[in-house]
N, C-alpha and C positions, 0 to 999 in steps of 0.2 A: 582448519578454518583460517583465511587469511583474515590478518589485523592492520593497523597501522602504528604509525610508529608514535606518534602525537594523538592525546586526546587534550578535549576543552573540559576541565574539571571544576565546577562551581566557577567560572567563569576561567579559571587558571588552566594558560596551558600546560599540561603535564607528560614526560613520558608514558607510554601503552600500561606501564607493569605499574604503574601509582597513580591509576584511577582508580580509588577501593572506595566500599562501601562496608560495614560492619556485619557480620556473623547473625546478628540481632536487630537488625535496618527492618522498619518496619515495612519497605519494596521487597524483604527477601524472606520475611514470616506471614505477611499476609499480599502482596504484588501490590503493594499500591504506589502504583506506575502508570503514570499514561506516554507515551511516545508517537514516533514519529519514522518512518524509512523514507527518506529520499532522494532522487536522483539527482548526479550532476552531469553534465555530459560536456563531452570536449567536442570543441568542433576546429578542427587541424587548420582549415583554411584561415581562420578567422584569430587562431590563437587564440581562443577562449575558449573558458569552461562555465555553462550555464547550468546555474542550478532551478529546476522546474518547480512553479510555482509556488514558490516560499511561501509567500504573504499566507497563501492558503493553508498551507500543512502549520506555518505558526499561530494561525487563526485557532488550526484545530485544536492542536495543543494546547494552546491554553484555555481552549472550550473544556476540555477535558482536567483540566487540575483545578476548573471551576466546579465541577460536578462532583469532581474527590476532595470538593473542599478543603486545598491546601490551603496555610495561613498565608503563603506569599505566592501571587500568580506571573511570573516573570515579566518585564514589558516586551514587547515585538521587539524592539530593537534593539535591546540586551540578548536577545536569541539569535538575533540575526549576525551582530558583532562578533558573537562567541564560535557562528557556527563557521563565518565569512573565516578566522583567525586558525580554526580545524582544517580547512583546507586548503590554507595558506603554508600551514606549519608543515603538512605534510607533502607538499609543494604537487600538489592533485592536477596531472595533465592528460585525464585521461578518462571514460566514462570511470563513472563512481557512486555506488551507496553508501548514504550519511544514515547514521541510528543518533537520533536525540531524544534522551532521556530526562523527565523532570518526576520524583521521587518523594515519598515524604523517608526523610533518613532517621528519624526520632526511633528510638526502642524502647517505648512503652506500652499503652494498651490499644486493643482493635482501633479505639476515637482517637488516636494522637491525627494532629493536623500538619506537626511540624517538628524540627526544620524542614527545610525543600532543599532537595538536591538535584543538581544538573549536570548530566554526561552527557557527550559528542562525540563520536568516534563515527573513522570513514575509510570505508574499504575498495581497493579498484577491483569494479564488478564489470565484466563486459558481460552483452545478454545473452541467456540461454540457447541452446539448441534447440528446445521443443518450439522458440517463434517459429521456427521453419515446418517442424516434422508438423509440430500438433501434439494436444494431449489426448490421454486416451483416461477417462478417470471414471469413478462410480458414484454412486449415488447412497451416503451413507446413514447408517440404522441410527445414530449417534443427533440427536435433534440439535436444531440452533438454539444456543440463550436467544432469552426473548427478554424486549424493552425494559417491562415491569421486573424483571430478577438482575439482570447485569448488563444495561442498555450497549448493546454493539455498538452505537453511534459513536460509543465513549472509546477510544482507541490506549484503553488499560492492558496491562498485561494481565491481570489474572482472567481477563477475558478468553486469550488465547489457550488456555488449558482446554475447551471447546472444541478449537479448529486443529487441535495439536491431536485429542484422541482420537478425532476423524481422518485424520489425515495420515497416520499412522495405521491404523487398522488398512486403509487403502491401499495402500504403499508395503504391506505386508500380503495382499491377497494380489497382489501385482497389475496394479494400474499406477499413474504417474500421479494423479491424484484425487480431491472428494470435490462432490457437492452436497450440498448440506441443506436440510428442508426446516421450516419452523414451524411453530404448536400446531399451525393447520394443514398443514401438509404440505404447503405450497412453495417453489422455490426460493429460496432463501441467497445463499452465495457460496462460492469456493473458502477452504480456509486462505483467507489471507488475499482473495481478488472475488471483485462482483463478475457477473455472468451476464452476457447479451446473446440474444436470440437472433438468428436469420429468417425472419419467415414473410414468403410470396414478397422479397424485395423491401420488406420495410425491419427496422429493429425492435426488439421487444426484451425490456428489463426489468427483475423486482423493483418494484417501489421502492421510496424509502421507509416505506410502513415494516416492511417485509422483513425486519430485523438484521438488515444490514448494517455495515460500516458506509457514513456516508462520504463516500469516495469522492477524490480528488481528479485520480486519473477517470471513472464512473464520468463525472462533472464534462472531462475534457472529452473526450468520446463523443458524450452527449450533443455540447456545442457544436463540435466540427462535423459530426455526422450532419445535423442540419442547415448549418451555413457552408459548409463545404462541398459535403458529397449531394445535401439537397434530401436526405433521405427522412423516413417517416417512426421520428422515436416513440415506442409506446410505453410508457413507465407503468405496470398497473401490477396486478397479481399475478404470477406466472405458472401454471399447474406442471404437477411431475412429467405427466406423459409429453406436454409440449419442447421435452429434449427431444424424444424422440421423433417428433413433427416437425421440428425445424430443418429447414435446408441446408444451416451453418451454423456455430457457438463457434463464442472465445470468451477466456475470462481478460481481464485483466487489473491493475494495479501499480503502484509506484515499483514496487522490487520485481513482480510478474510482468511488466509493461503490459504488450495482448499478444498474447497467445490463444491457437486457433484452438478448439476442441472437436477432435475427429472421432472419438465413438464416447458413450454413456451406456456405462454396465457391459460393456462388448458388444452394443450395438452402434451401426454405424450413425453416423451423424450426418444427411443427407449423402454424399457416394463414398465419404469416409476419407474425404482431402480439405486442406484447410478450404474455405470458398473465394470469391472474388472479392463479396463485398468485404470478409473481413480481412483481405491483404490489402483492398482500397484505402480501408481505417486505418490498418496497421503502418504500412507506407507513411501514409500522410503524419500520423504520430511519429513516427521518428526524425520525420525533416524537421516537424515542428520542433519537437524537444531540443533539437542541434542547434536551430536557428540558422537552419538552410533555407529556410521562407521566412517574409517578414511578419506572418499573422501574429498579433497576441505576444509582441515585445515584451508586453506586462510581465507574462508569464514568463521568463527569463532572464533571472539573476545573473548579470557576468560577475565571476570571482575576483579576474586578474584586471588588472589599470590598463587604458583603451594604451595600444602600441602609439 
């Protein structure tokens, strides 16, 4: 598993091998962790490296150590300084995955609040081969947590013990990987990226009722699908059979970006190639994320000081 050589440690920059956490951390007896994956991307012409939509993934975050009611909720721009300094130290010129962790590191009992601890580390990730090929995954026996027991919304780790046993079982019965249904049967999400439907030209995706993580990249999709391509988003309930009805699927995510989905359960996914409309989407997300077009500046953090 590639590392980096520098993390951000309770704000300290520290070598990879003395970012620790204790035997007895109460993030490693019971996960109580929320975090964060996201992207930076280099863009060669420009000499910069932008990282996608911060402000949002640090929103999340500490939406989430609200909910786990840490004693200290970090500010936005103590996160942002710490994370800016990660990828300075590592001297990051090149696409990249950031992991930022905030922690309660007390080793007492299940109610400890506190201390709060904070890891940054950042890995050069270039994207997968399935954006091209497509996934091929299944549809797993293994339900979604739901709201009222461990709200997905909340972007915890002991969350993913979830999307980890689904995803696994998948990837052993040999598909690339799951979708995953919640108490009512109804489509839910991939481990680790929400899901969009192709169908008769318009898009169609779980709600956010539907025990989802309320996505970032989900959010960005959304927007550009409508001001961009012009297209008809339906946010509503999504039924199982409707994988198989649809024309096109892709999931996507910050660490997944979108990728197409070409069969569910070994059936094909409209003629079983990624479709149009979602290499239209796809396309257009990675100019955006580079800052090859000017849409949504907001949305892109430069790293490095203007040449």
């Amino acid at each position: 598993m590639p590392t980096c050589e520098f993390m951000c440690h309770n704000g300290d920059i520290v070598a990879y091998r003395d970012a620790r956490i204790h035997a007895f951390s109460a993030v490693v007896k019971y996960g109580l962790g929320v975090f964060e994956g996201l992207r930076a991307y280099w863009n060669a012409q420009q000499q910069q490296l932008y990282v996608f939509r911060l402000a949002e993934h640090l929103e999340r975050l500490r939406f989430g150590m609200k909910v786990l009611r840490c004693d200290r909720i970090f500010e936005a721009a103590f996160l942002e300084d710490c994370l800016m300094r990660t990828l300075q130290a590592n001297a990051i010129r090149e696409n990249a995955h950031i992991r930022m962790i905030a922690y309660i590191d007390g080793d007492d009992e299940l109610t400890v609040t506190g201390p709060v601890g904070l890891s940054i580390g950042v890995v050069k990730r270039p994207s997968a081969g399935t954006l091209h090929s497509g996934v091929r995954v299944a549809v797993s026996s293994w339900q979604r947590i739901a709201d009222n027991a461990m709200p997905p919304r909340v972007k915890c780790t002991a969350n993913y013990v979830n999307n980890r046993a689904a995803e696994i079982t998948a990837r052993l019965d040999g598909h690339d990987g799951v979708l995953m249904l919640g108490s009512d049967g109804k489509l839910s999400e991939a481990a680790g990226a929400c899901v969009f439907l192709v169908r008769r030209g318009e898009l169609v995706t779980p709600d956010a009722s539907s025990d989802i993580l309320e996505s970032i990249t989900r959010d960005t999709v959304i927007q550009t699908a409508r001001a961009v391509h012009g297209l008809v988003v339906h946010e509503r309930r999504v039924d199982r059979s409707e994988l198989l009805a649809a024309d096109e699927a892709f999931w996507c995510g910050s660490g997944q970006e979108v990728v197409p989905i070409v069969a569910v359960d070994r059936i094909a996914v409209g003629n079983g190639q990624p479709g149009p409309i979602t290499r239209r989407i796809q396309e257009h997300y990675f100019r955006l994320v580079r800052g090859e077009i000017e849409d949504h500046p907001e949305w892109r953090t430069p790293v490095w000081p203007a040449a």
